[in-house]
C-alpha positions, 0 to 999 in steps of 0.5 A: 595421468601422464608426468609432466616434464618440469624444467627448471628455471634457476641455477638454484633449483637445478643445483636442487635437482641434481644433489636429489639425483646424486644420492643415487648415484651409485645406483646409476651407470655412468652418473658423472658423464651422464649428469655433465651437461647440466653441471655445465650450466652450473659452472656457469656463475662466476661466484667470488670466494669468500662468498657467504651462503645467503648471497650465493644462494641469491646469486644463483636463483637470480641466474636464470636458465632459459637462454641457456637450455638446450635439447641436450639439458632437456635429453639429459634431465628425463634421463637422471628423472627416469 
């Protein structure tokens, strides 16, 4: 059975994601570049300081990716997957 590509639809479930990949980091070459298009995404948000983690957490599952997602993201998360 073949690995199914899963992308992700949120903002939350990619900042899932790559904190997943980045206790690995040390163990890949160039993880920084190498993550920085989906990081991108992230930065996204305008999220307003002093915001509580309930309500960034909100924030960031209601954002959601698809209009925003590229070959690129796709390119760059087989890439951190793999």
């Amino acid at each position: 059975m073949q690995g199914r590509l899963v992308i992700y639809y949120s903002l939350g479930c990619l900042e899932g994601f790559l904190g997943l990949t980045a206790y690995f980091r040390d163990l890949v070459k160039g993880y920084a570049a190498l993550k920085k298009p989906l990081h991108d995404l992230l930065c996204m948000v305008d999220i307003p300081s002093g915001t509580k983690k309930a309500a960034y957490q909100r924030i960031m599952k209601a954002h959601k990716l698809q209009p925003h997602w590229k070959e690129e993201h796709t390119a760059t998360f087989i890439n951190l997957k793999a």
